[in-house]
N, C-alpha and C positions, 0 to 999 in steps of 0.2 A: 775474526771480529769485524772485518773491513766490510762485513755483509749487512750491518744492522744497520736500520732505518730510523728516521726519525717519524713516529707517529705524532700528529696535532690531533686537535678534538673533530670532532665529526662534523662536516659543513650544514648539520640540520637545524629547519626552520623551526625553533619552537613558538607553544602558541599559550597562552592563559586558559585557554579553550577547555575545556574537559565532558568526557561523557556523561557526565551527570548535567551541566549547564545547555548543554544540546539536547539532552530530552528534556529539559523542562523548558525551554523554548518551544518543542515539540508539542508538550502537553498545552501552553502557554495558546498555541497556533489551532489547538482541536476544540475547544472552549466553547467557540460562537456556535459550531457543528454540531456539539454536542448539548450548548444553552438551547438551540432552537429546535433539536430531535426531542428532548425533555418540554419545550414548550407545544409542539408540536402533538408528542402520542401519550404526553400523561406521566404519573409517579410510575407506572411498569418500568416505562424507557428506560428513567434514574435506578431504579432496579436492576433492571438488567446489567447497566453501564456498573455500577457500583459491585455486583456479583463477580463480573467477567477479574475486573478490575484485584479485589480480594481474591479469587481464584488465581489471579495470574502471580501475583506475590504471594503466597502460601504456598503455591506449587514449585516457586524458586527457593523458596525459604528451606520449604521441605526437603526439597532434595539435595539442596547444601548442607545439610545437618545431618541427612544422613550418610553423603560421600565424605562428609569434611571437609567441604571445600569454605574458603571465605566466604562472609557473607557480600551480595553483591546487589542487595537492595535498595543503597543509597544513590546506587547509578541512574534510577528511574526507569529504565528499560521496561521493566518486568510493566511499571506504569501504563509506559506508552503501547506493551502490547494489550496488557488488557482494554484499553480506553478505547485503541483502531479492533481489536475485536469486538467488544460492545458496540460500535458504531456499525458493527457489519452485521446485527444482526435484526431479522425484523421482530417489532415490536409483540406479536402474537406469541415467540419462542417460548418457551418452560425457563425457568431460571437457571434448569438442569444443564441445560444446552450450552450457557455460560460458564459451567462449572468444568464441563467436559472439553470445551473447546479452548478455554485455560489452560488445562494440565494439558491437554494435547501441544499445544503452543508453546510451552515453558518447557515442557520434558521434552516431547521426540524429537519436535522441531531445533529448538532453542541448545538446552543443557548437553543434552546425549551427542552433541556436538561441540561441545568444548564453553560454551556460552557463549555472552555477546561479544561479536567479531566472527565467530566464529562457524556460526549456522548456512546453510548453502541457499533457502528461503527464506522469505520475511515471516517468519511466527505469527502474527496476526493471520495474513493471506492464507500460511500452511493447514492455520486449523476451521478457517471459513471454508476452504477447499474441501478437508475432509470432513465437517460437520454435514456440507451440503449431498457430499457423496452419500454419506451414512446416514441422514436424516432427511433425505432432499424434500418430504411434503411438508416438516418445520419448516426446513429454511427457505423456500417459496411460498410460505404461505404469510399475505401482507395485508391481514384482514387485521382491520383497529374495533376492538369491541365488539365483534363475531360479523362486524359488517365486512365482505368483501371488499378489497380495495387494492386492484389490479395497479400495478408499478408505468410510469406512462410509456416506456420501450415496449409493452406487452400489449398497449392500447393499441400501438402505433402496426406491431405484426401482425394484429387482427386488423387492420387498417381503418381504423377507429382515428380521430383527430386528439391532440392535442393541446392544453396549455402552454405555452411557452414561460408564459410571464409566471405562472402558477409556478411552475418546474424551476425556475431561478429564483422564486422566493425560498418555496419549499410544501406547499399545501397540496400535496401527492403522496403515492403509493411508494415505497419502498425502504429501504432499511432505516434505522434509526440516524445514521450519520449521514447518508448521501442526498438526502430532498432538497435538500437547501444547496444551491449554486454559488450562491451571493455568501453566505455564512464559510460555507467551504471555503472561496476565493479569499473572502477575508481573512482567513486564516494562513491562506497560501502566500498574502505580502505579506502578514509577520515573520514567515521562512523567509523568503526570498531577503527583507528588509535587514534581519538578525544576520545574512549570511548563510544560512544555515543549507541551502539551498540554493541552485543556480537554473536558468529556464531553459537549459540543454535539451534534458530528459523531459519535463513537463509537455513544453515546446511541441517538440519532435512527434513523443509519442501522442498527444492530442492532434495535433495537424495529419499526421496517417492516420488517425484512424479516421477522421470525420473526410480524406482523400476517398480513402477507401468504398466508404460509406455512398458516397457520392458517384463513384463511379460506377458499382456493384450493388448498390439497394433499390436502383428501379425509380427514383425519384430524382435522377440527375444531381446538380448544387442546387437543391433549391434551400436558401438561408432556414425558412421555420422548421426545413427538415433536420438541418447540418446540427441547429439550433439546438432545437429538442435533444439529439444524438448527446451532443456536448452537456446539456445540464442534466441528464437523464444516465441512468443505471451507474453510477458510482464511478462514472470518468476523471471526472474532479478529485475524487476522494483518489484514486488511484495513483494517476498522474503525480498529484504533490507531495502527498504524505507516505504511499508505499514503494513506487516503483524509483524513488529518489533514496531510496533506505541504504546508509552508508558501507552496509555492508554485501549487500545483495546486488548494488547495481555493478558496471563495469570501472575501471580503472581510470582510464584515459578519457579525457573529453570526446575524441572522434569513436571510442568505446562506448562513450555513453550515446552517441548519435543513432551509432549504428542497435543501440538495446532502446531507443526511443521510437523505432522503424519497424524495428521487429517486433515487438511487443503491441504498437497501432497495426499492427497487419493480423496479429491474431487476433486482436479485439474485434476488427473488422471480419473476420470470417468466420466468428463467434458470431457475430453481432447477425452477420446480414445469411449463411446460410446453417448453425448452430440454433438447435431447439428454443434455448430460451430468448435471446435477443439481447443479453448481457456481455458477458465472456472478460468482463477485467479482470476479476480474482486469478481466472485462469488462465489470462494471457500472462500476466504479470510473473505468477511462479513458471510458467512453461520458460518464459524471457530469464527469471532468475537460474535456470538449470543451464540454460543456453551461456552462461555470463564465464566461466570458465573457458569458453571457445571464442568468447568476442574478444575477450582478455587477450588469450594467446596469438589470434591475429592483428591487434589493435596498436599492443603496449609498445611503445619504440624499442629498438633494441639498446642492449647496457651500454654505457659509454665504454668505447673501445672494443666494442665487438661488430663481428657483421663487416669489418672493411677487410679490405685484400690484405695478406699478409704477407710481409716481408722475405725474399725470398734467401 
């Protein structure tokens, strides 16, 4: 008996915090992006945002009822994915497209991995990735009421000029959530404001890429280039609401540096020698598969391990 220990309670921070209060801050923060995608391409947009949305909870609904697992609805998640996939998609899509890249988000992504916490991608990102693989003339095509209306990164590859000003209000070409600079931002200080977020990742990964950009796009630093880059093809959207996703990013603040570097480096060779002249969605999940290996090199080691030992 001389061997037994005395255990206390555990030295953890607890917080009031809960997964449900953080996505509705989340939903709380997507609002203005998604007020002015709806004021922007019409009752479709509301449409689609509202299908994705219904699709993404029915698909969680559903497949907890049929494993038995709890219900995990209240959490909001299922919310916040549908709301950032609505937002990813352009206004032209079939309603169907929401319905598909829902359950694609909620199931493969999401559930078939344990649920929230639990998923290796961000579910939104997962099923823009594969809608665009599997559907890519929907999901590039940014024409409002059969009129063409080329996205401005797509102006700028045909070397076509730019609005600036236009592109940080939002009166441009592309998805329903990303036009808007200013709307987006606004949304990104009620993250940052609430806590909810920190400008590590943001930060990081915006300044590579628009590095990047600058040294490898043929146009030097020139500002209305760096400009446009930054309000233009879904950086914003990316940078604060997805690649900040609690579960998909890395552990450690100098973890998360180094996935804010890597992630601007692919955006950037996406961006400047990559077909479309986009490449977030897909930098973002490439960075999220990478986040296990940043992990492993990043996280300090446990206390009392890692020093010489006693001989």
């Amino acid at each position: 008996m001389n061997g037994l220990y005395n255990v206390s309670s555990n030295p953890h921070t607890r917080s009031k915090v809960t997964s449900s209060s953080l996505m509705f801050t989340v939903i709380v923060s997507l609002l203005p992006a998604t007020g002015y995608g709806i004021f922007r391409f019409g009752l479709k947009a509301l449409l689609l945002v509202v299908v994705t949305i219904a699709s993404a909870v029915a698909a969680e609904s559903i497949f907890e009822i049929i494993t038995r697992r709890k219900n995990t609805i209240g959490d909001f998640s299922a919310i916040v994915t549908g709301l950032l996939l609505g937002l990813n998609l352009p206004v032209s899509a079939p309603w169907w497209i929401g319905v598909v890249g829902a359950f694609f988000a909620i199931i493969v992504v999401k559930m078939l991995f344990g649920g929230l916490g639990q998923n290796f991608m961000n579910p939104a990102l997962g099923a823009r990735c594969f809608l665009v693989i599997s559907f890519a003339k929907i999901m590039t095509d940014f024409s409002v009421d059969g009129i063409a209306s080329p996205t401005p990164l797509q102006v700028l590859r045909q070397g076509g000029d730019v609005d600036v000003v236009s592109m940080m209000i939002g009166s441009t070409g592309g998805t329903i959530g990303e036009t808007s600079a200013i709307a987006l931002l606004i949304g990104a200080a009620i993250l940052v404001i609430f806590g909810v977020i920190d400008l590590i990742i943001p930060a990081t990964y915006i300044i590579t890429t628009l590095i990047f950009i600058g040294l490898f796009a043929g146009h030097g630093f020139d500002p209305y280039f760096l400009c446009a880059h930054f309000a233009g093809g879904g950086l914003v959207l990316g940078a604060f609401f997805m690649a900040t996703d609690y579960v998909t990013r890395p552990i450690s603040k100098w973890g998360q540096f180094v996935y804010g570097v890597v992630i601007g480096l692919l955006t950037g060779v996406f961006r400047v020698f990559g077909p479309s002249g986009e490449g977030v969605s897909f930098s973002i999940i490439l960075g999220n598969i990478l986040v296990p290996l940043i992990d492993r090199m990043t996280v300090p080691a446990f206390f009392g391990k890692g020093g010489k030992k006693n001989e």
